[in-house]
MOPAC internal coordinates of N, CA, C and O (Angstrom, degrees):
PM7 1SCF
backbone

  N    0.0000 0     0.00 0     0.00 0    0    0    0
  C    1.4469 1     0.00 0     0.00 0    1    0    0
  C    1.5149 1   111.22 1     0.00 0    2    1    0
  O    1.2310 1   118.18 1  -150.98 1    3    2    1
  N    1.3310 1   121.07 1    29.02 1    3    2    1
  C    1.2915 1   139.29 1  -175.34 1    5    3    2
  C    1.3793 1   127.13 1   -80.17 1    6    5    3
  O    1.2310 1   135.94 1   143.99 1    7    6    5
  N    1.3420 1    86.75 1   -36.01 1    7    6    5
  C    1.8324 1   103.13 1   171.86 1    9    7    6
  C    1.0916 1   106.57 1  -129.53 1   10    9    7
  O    1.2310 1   131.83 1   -28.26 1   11   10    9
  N    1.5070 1    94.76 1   151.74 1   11   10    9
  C    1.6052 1   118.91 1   171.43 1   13   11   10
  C    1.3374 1   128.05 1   -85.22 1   14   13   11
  O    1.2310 1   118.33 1   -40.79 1   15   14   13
  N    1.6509 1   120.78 1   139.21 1   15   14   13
  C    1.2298 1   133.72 1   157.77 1   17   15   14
  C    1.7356 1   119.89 1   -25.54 1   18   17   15
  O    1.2310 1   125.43 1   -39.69 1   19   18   17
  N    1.8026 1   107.17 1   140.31 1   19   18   17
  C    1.4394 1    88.87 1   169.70 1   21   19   18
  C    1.2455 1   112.77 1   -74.59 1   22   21   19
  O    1.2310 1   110.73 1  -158.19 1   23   22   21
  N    1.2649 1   135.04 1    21.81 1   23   22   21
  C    1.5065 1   133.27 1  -151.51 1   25   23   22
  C    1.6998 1    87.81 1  -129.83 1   26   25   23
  O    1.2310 1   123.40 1   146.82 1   27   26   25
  N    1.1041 1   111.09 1   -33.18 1   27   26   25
  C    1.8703 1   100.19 1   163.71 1   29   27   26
  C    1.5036 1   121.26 1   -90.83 1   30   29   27
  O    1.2310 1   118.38 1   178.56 1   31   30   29
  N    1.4497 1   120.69 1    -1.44 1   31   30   29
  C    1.7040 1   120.24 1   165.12 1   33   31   30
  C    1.1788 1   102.10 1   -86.61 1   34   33   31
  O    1.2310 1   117.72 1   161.42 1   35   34   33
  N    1.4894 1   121.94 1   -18.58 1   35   34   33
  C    1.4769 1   115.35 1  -172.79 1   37   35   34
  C    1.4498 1   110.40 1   -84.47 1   38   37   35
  O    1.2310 1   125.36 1   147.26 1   39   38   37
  N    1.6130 1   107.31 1   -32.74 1   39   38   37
  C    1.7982 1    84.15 1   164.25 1   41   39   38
  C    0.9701 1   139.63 1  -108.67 1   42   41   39
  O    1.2310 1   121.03 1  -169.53 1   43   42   41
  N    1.7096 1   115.64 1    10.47 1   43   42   41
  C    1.4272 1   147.56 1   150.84 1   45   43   42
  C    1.9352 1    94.13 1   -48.34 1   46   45   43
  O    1.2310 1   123.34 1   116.95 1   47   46   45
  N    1.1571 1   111.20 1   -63.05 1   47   46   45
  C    1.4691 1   101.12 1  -179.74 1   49   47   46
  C    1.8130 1   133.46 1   -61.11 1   50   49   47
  O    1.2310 1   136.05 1   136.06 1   51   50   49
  N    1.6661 1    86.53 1   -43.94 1   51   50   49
  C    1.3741 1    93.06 1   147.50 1   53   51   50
  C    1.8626 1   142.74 1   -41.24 1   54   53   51
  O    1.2310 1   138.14 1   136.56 1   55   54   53
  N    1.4404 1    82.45 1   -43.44 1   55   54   53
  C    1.6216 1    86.07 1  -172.34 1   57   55   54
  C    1.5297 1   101.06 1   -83.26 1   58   57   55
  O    1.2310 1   110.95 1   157.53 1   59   58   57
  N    1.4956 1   134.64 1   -22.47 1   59   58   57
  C    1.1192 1   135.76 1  -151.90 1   61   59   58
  C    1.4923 1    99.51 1  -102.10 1   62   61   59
  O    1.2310 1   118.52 1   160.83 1   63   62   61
  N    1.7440 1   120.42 1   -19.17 1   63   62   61
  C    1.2228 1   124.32 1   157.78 1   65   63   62
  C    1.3821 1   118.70 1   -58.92 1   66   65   63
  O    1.2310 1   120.25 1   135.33 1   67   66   65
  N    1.1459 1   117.13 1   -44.67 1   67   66   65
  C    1.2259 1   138.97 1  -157.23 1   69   67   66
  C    1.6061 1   109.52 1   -80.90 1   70   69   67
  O    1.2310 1   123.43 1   142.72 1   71   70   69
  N    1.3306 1   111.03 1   -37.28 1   71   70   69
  C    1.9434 1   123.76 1   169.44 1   73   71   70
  C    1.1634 1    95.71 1   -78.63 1   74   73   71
  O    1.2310 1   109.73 1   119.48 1   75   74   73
  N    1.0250 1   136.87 1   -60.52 1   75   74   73
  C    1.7095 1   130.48 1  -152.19 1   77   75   74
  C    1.4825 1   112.27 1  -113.46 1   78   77   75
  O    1.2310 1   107.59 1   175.46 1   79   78   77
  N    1.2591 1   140.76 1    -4.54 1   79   78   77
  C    1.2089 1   148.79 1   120.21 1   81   79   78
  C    1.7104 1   140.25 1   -43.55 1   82   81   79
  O    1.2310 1   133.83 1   152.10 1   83   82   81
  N    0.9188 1    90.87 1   -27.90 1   83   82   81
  C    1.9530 1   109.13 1  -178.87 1   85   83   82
  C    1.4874 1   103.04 1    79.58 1   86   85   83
  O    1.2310 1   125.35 1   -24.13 1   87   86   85
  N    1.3470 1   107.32 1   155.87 1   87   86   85
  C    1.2794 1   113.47 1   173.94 1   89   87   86
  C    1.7386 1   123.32 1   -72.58 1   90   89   87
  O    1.2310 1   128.00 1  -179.01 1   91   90   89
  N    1.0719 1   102.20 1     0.99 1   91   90   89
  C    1.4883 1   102.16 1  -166.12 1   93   91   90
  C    1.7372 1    99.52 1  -114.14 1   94   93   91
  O    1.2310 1   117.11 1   163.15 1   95   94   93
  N    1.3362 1   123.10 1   -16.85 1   95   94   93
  C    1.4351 1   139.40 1   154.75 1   97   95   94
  C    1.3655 1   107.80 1   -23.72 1   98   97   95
  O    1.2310 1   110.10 1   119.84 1   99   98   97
  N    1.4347 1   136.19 1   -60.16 1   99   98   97
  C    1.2650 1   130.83 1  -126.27 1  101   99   98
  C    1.9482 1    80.50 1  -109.00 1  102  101   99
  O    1.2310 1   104.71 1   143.31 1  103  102  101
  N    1.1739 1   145.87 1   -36.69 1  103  102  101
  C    1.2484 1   143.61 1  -128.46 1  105  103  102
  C    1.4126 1    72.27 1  -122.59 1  106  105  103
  O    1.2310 1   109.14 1   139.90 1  107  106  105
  N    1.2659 1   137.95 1   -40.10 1  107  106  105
  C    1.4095 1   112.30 1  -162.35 1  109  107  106
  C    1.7719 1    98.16 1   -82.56 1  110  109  107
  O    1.2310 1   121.07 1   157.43 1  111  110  109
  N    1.2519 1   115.55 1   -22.57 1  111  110  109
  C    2.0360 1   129.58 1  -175.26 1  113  111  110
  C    2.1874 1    84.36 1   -64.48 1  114  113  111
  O    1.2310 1   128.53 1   129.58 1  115  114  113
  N    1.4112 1   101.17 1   -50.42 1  115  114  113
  C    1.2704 1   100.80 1  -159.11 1  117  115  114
  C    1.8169 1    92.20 1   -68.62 1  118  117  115
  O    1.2310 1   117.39 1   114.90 1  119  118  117
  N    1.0151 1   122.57 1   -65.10 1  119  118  117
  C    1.8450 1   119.22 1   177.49 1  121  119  118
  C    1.7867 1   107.55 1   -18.48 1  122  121  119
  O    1.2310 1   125.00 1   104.50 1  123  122  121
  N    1.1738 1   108.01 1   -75.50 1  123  122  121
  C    1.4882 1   145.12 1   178.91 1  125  123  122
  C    1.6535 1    75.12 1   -26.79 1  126  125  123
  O    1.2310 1   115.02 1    56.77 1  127  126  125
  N    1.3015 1   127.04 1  -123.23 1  127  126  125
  C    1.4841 1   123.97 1   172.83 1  129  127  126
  C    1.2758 1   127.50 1    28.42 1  130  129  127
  O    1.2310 1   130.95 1    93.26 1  131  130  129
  N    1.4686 1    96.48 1   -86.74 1  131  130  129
  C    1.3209 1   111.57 1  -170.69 1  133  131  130
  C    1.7944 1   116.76 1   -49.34 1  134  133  131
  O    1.2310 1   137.93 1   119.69 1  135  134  133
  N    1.4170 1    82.86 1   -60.31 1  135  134  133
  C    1.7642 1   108.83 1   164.10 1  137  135  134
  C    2.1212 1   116.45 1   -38.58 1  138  137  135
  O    1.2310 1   126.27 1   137.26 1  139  138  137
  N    1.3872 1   105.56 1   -42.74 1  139  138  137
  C    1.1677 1   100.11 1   160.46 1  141  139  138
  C    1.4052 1   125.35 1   -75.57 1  142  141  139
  O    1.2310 1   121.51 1   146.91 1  143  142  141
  N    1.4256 1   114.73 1   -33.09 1  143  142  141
  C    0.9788 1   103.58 1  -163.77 1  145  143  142
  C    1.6933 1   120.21 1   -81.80 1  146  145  143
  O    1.2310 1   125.91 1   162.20 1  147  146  145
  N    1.7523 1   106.25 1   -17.80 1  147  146  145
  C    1.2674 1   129.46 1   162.43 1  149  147  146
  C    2.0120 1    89.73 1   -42.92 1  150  149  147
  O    1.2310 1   119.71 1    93.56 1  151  150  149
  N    1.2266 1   118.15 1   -86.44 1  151  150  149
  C    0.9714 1   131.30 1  -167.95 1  153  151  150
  C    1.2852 1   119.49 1   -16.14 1  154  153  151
  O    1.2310 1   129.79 1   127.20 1  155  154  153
  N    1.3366 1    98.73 1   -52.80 1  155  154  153
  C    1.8588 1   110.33 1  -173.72 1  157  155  154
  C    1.5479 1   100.38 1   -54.52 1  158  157  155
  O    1.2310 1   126.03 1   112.51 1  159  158  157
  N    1.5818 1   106.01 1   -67.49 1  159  158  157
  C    1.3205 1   103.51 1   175.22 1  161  159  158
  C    1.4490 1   129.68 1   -32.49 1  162  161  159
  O    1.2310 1   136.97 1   117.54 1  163  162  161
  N    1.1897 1    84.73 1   -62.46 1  163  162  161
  C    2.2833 1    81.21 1   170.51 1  165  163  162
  C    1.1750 1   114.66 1   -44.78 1  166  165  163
  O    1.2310 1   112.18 1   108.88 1  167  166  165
  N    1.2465 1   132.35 1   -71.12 1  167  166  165
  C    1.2796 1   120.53 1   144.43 1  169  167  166
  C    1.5628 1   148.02 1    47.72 1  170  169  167
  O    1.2310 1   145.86 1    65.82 1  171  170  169
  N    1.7074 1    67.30 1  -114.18 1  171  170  169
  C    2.2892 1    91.75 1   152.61 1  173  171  170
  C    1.2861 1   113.62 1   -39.77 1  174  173  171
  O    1.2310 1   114.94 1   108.90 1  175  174  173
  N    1.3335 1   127.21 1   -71.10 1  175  174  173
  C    1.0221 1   160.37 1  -174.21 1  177  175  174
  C    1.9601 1   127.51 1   -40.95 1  178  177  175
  O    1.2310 1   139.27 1   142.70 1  179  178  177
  N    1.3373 1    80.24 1   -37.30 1  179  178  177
  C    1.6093 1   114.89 1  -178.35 1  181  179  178
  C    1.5943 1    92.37 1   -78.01 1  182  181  179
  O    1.2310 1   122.99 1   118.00 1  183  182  181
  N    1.6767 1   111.87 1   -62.00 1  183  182  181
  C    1.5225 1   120.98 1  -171.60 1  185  183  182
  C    1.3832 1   105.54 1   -69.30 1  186  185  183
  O    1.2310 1   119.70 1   175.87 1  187  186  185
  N    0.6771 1   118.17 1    -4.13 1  187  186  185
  C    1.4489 1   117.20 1   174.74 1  189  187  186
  C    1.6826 1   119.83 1   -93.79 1  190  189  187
  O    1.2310 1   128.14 1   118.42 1  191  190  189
  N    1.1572 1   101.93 1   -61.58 1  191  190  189
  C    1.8651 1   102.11 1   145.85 1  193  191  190
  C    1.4310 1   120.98 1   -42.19 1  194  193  191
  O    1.2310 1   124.67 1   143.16 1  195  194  193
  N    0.9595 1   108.64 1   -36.84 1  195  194  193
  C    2.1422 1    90.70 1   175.08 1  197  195  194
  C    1.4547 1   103.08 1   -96.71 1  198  197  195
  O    1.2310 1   107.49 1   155.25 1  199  198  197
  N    1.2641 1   140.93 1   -24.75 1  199  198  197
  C    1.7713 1   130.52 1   163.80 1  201  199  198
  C    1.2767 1    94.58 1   -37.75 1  202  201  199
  O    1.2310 1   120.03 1   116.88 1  203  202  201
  N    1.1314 1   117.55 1   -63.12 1  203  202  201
  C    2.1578 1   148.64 1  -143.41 1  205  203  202
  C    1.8139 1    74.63 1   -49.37 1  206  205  203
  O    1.2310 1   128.32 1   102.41 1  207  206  205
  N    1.5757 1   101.57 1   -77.59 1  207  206  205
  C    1.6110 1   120.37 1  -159.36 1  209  207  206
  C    1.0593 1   128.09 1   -69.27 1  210  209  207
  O    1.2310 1   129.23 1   174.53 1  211  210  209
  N    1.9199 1    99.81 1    -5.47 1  211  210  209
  C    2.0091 1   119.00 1   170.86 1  213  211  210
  C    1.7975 1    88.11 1   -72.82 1  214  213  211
  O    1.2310 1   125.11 1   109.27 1  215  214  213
  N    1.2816 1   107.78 1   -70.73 1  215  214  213
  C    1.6300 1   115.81 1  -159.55 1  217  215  214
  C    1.6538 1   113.24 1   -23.44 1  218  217  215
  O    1.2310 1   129.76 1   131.08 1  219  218  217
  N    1.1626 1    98.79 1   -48.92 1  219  218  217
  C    1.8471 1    98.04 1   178.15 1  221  219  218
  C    1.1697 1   135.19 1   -80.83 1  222  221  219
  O    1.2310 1   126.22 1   174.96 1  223  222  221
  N    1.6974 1   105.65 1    -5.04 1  223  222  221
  C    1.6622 1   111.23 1   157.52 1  225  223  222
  C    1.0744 1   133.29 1  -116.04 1  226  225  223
  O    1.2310 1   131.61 1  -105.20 1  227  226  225
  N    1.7999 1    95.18 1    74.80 1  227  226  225
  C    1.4276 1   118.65 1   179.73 1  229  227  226
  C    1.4619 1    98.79 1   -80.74 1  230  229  227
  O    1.2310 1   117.10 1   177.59 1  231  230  229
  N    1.5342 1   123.13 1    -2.41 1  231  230  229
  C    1.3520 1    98.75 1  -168.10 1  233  231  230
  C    1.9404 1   106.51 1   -83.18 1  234  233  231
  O    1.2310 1   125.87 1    -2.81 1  235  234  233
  N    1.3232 1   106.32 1   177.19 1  235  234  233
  C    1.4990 1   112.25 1   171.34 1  237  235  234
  C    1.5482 1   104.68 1   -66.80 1  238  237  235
  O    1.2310 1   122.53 1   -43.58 1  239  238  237
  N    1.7407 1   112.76 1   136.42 1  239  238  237
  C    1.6367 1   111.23 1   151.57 1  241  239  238
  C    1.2716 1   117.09 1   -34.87 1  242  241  239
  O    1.2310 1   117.65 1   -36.60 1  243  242  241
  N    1.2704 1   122.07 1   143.40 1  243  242  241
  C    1.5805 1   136.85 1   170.48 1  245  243  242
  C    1.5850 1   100.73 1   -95.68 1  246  245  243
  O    1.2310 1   128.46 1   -48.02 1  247  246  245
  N    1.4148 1   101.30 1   131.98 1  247  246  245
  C    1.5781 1   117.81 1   168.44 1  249  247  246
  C    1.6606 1   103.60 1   -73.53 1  250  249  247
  O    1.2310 1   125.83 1   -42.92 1  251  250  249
  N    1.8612 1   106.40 1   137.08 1  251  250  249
  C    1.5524 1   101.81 1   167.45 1  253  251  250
  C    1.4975 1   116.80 1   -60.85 1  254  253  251
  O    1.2310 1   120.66 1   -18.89 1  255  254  253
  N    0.9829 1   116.34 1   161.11 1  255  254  253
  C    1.8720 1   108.82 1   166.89 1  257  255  254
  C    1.7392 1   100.42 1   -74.81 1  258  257  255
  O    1.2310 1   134.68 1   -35.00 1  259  258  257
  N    1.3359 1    89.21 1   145.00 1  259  258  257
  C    1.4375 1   126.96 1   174.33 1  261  259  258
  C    1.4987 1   100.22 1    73.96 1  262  261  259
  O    1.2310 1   119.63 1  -144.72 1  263  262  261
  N    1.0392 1   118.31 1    35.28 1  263  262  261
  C    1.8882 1   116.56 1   170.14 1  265  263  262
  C    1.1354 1   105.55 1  -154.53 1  266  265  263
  O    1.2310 1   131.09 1   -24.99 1  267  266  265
  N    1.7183 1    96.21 1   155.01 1  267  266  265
  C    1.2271 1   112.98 1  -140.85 1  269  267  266
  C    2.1531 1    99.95 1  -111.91 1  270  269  267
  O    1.2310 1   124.22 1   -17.81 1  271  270  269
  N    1.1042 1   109.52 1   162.19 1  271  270  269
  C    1.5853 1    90.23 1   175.50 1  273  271  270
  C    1.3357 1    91.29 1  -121.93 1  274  273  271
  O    1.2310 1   119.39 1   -23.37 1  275  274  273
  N    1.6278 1   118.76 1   156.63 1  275  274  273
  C    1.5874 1   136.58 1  -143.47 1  277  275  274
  C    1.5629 1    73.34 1   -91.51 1  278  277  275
  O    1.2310 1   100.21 1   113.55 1  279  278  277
  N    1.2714 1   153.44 1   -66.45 1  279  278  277
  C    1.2821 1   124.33 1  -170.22 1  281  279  278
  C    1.4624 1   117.92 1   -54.04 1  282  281  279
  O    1.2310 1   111.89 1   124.88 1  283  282  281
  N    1.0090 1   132.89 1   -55.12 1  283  282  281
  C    1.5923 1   132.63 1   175.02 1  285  283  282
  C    1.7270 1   120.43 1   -44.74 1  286  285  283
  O    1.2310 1   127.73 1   145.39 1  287  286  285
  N    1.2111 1   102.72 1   -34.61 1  287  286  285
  C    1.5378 1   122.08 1   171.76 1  289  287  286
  C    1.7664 1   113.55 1   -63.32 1  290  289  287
  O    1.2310 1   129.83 1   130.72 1  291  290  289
  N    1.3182 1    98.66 1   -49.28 1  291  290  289
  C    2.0389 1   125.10 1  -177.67 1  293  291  290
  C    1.6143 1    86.16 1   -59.60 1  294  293  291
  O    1.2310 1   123.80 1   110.82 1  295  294  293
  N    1.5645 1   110.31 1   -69.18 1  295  294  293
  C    1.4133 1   105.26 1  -140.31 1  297  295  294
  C    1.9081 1    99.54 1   -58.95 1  298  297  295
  O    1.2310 1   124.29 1   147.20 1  299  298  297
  N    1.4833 1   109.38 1   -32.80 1  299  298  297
  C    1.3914 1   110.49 1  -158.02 1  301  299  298
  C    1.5974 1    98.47 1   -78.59 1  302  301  299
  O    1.2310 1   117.52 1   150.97 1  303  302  301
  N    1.1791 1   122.33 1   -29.03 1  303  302  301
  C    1.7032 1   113.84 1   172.16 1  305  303  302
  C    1.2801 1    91.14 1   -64.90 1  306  305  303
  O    1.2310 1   109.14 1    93.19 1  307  306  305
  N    1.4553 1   137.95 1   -86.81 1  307  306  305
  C    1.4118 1   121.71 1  -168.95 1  309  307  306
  C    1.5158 1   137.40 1   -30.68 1  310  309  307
  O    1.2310 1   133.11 1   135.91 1  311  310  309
  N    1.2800 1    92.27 1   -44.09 1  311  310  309
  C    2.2651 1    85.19 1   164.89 1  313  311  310
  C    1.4582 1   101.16 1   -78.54 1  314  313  311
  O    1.2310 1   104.14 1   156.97 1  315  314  313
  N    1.2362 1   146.85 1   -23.03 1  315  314  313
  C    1.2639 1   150.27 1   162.44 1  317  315  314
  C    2.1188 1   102.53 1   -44.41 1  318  317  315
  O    1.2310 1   136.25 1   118.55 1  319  318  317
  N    1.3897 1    86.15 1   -61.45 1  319  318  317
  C    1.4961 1    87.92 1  -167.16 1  321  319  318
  C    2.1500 1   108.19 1   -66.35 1  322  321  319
  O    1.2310 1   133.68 1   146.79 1  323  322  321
  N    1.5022 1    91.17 1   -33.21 1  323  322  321
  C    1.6943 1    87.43 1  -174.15 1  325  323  322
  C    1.8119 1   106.83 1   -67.57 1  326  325  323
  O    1.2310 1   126.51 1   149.69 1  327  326  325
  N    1.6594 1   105.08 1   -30.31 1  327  326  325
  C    1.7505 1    90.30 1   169.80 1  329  327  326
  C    0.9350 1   128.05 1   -62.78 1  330  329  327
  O    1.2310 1   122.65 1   148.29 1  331  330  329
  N    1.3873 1   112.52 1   -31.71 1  331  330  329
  C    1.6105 1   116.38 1  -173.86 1  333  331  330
  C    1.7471 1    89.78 1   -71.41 1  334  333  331
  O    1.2310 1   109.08 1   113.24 1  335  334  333
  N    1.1991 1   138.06 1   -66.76 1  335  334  333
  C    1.3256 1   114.11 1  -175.19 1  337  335  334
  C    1.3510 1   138.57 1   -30.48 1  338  337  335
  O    1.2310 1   135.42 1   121.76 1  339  338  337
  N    1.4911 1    87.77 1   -58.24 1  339  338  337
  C    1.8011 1    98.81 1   168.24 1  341  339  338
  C    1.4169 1   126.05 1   -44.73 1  342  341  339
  O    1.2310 1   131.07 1   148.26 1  343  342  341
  N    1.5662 1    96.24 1   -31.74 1  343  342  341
  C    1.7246 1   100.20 1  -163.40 1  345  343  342
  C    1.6597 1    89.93 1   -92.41 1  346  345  343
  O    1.2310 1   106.75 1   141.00 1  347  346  345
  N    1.2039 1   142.26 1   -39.00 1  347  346  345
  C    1.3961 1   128.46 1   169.94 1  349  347  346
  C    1.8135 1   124.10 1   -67.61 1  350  349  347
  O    1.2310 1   124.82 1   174.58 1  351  350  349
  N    1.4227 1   108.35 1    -5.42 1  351  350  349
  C    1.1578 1   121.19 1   177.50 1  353  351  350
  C    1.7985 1   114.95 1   -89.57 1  354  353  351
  O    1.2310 1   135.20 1   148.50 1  355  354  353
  N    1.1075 1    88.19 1   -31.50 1  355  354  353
  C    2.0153 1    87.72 1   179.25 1  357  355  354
  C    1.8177 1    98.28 1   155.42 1  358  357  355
  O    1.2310 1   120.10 1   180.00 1  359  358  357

């Protein structure tokens, strides 16, 4: 009868939380929690709305009017530049 139950350290700890912790310790640890765990969820939830709202813009970016995109610009000097070769070549 020398040692104690884990069921009597547990409220040995309890009570010793509870004196030297304050009473308002344990509910604000428990808030804190909850409050995160709300969080996570939002979260999820959030990521899940932009997958949702990725899926349907499979289409290609649209160019503004009157601008040009640096590949479309590249490619057209380059067939630009290979005619001019050709045509000084024969």
């Amino acid at each position: 009868m020398g040692t104690f139950s884990i069921w009597h350290w547990l409220i040995v700890l309890a009570v010793v939380l509870l004196l030297f912790g304050g009473g308002g310790k344990i509910p604000k640890l428990m808030k804190d929690v909850g409050s995160g765990i709300n969080a996570f969820k939002k979260g999820l939830k959030d990521e899940e709305k932009k997958k949702a709202g990725d899926e349907g813009g499979d289409e290609a970016p649209k160019a503004i009017e009157g601008e040009t995109t640096t590949a479309s610009a590249s490619e057209s000097e380059s067939e630009s530049q290979s005619q001019d070769r050709k045509a000084a070549n024969g």
